[in-house]
C-alpha positions as CSV (number, residue, x, y, z in Angstrom):
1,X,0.0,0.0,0.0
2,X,1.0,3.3,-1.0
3,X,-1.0,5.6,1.6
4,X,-0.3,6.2,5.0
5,X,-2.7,4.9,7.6
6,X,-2.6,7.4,11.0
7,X,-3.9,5.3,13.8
8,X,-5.3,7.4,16.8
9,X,-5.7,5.8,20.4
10,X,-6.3,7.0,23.8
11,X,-8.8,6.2,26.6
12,X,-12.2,7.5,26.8
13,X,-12.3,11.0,27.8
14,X,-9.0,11.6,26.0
15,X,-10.8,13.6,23.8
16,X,-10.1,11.9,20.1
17,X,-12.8,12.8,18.9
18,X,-12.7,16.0,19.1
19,X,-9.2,16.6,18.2
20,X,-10.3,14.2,15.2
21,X,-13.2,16.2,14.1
22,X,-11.3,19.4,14.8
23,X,-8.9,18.7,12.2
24,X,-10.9,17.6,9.7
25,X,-12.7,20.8,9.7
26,X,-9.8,22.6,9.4
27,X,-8.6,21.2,6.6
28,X,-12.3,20.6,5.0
29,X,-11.7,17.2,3.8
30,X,-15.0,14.7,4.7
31,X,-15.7,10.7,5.4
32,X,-16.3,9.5,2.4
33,X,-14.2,6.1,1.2
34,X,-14.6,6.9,-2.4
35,X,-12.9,9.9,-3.6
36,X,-11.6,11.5,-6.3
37,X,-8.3,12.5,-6.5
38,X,-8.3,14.6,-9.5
39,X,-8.1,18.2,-7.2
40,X,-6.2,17.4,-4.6
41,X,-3.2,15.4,-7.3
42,X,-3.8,18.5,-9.3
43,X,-2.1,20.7,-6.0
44,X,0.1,18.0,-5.6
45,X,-1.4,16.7,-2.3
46,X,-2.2,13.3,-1.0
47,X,-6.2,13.1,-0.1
48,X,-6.5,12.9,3.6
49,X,-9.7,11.0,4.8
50,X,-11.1,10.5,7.5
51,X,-13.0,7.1,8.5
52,X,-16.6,6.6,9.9
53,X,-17.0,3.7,11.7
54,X,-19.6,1.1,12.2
55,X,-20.3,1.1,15.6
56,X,-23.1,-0.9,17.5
57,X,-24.4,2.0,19.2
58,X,-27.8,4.0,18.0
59,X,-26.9,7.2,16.7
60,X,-29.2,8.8,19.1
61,X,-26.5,7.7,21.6
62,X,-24.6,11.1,20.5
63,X,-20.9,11.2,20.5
64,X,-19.0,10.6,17.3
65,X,-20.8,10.4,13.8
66,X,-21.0,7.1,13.3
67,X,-22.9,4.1,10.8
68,X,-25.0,1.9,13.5
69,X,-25.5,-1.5,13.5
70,X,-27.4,-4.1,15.4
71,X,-25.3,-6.4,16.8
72,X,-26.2,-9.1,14.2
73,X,-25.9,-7.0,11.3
74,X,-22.6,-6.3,12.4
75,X,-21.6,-10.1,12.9
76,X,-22.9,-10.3,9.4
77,X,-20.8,-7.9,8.2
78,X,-17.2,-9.5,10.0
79,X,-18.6,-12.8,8.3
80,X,-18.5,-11.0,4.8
81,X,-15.1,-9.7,5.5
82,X,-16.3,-6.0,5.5
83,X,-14.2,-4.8,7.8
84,X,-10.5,-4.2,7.2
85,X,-10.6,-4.2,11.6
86,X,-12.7,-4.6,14.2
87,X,-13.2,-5.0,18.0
88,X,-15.2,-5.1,21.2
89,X,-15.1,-2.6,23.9
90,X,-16.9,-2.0,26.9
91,X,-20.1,-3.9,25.6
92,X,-20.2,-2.3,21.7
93,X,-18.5,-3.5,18.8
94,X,-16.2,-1.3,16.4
95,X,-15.4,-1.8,12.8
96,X,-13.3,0.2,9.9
97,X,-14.7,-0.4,6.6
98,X,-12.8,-3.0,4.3
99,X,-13.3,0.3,1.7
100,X,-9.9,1.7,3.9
101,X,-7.9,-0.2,2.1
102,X,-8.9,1.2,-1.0
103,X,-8.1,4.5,-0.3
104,X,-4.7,3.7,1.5
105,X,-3.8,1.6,-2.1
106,X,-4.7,4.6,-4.2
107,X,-2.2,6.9,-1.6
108,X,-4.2,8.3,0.6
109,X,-3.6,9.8,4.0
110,X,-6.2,7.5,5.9
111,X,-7.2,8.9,9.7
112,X,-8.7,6.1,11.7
113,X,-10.0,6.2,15.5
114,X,-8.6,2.7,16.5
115,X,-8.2,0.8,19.6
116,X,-5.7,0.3,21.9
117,X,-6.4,-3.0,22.1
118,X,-6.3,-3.5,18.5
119,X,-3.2,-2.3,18.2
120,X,-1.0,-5.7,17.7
121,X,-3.6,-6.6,14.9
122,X,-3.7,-3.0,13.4
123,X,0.6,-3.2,13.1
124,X,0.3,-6.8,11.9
125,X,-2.1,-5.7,9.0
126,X,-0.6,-2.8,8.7
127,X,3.2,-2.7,9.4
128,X,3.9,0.8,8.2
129,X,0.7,2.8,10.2
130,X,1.6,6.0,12.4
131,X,-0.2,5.2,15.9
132,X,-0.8,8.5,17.8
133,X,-1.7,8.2,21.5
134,X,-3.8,10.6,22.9
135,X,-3.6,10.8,26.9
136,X,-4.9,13.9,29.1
137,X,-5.0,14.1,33.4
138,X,-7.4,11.6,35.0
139,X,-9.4,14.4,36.5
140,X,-9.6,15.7,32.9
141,X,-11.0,12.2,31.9
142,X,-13.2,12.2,34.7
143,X,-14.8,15.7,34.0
144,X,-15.1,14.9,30.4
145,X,-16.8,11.9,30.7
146,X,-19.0,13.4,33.5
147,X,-20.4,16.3,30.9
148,X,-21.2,13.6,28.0
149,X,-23.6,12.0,30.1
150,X,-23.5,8.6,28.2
151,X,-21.9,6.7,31.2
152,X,-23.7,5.7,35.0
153,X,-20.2,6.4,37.5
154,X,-20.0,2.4,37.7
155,X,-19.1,3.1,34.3
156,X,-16.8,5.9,34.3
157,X,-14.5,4.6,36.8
158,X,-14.2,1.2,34.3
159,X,-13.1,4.0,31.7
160,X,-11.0,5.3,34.1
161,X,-9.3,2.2,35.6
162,X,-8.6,1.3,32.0
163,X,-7.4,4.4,30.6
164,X,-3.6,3.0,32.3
165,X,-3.8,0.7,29.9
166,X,-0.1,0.4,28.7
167,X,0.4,0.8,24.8
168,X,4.0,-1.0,23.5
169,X,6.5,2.0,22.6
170,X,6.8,1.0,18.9
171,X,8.5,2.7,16.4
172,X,7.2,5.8,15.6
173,X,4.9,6.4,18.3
174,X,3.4,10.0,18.6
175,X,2.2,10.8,22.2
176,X,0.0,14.0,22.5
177,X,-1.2,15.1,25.4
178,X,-5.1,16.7,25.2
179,X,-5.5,18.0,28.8
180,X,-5.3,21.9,27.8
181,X,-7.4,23.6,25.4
182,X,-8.4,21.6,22.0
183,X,-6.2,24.0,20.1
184,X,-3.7,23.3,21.8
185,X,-3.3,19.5,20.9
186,X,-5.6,20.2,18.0
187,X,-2.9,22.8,15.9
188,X,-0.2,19.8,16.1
189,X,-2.4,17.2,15.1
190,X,-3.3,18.9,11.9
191,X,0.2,19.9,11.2
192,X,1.1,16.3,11.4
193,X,-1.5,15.7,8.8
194,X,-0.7,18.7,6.5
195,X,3.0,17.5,6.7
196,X,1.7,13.8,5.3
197,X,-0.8,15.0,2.9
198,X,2.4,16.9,1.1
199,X,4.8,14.3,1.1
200,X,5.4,12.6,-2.3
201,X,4.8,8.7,-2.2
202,X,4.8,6.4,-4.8
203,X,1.8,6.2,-7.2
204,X,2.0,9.9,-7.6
205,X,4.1,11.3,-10.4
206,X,4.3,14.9,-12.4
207,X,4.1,15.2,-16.5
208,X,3.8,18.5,-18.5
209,X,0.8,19.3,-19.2
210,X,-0.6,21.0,-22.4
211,X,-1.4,24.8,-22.2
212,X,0.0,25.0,-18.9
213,X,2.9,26.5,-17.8
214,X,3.2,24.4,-14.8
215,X,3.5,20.6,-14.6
216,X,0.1,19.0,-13.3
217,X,0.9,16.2,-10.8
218,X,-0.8,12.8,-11.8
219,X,-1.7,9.3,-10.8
220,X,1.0,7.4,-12.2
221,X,-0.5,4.5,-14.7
């Protein structure tokens, strides 16, 4: 694969999410899995996309935007091979869209909200991903997932007890603290995406182009 998969981790309350969403509004790019590549190979970028997953949670749950699915309709799925990963986590199951690899093959920057857990599987897969480990304060955890309401305090201090959860220090590793203000932790994470959506990879090559001046970068045949 060509593309660069950015694999983003932290405990609940960690705030992913929104350091997630905050980036990709920033930089305007969407969820979609199919895209065209015409504009941003044009300015000589990579496409960054970010993935929705399939999560067994009703959307009226709130939190991240999400594809629902029962819990059989998700089995269904993982039978069909339709996920390129997938886990379970406090009572819900998780899935990324087998479409991923699509967009990684074609060289696309590929942001994914994975697991901790899933990490082994997600390096196995994918040996060249960047994981990203978002942490913040436990009373920042706590307060955070006090104001989202979608926990009973049994609950939150199971989030809490496993946001120690230890993740291996493999190569590449980028840990960002979110315990300050979004923008804080939200600027670097979208420079770290700005900086991969303008390195060249292969797959992408330039060629003149006629009645232009410039050279138009292209999708190599």
């Amino acid at each position: 694969m060509t593309g660069t998969l950015v694999y983003v981790m932290g405990s609940s309350g960690s705030g992913k999410d929104s350091l997630i969403a905050y980036s990709r509004n920033r930089m305007n790019a969407n969820y979609e899995m199919t895209w065209d590549a015409s504009e941003s190979v044009r300015r000589g970028l990579r496409p960054v996309l970010f993935v929705r997953r399939y999560i067994t949670r009703p959307i009226a749950a709130g939190g991240e935007r999400h594809y629902s699915l029962t819990r059989e309709d998700f089995q269904l799925r993982k039978s069909r091979d339709e996920f390129s990963l997938s886990w379970k986590s406090h009572g819900l199951y998780y899935g990324i869209g087998s479409e991923m690899d699509y967009s990684l093959a074609k060289g696309a920057v590929v942001v994914v909200n994975g697991s901790r857990g899933c990490l082994p599987e997600a390096v196995k897969k994918y040996p060249e991903l960047l994981p990203v480990l978002i942490s913040a304060r436990p009373d920042v955890l706590r307060e955070r997932l006090e104001k989202r309401g979608r926990e009973s305090p049994a609950d939150i201090n199971e989030r809490l007890a496993g946001s120690a959860m230890n993740v291996p220090d493999i190569p590449g590793l980028i840990r960002l603290d979110n315990s300050n203000a979004l923008e804080d932790a939200g600027e670097f994470f979208l420079d770290l995406l700005i900086h991969l959506q303008t390195l060249r990879i292969k797959g992408f090559r330039t060629k003149p182009c006629k009645n232009q001046s410039e050279p138009e970068p292209a999708l190599a045949a």
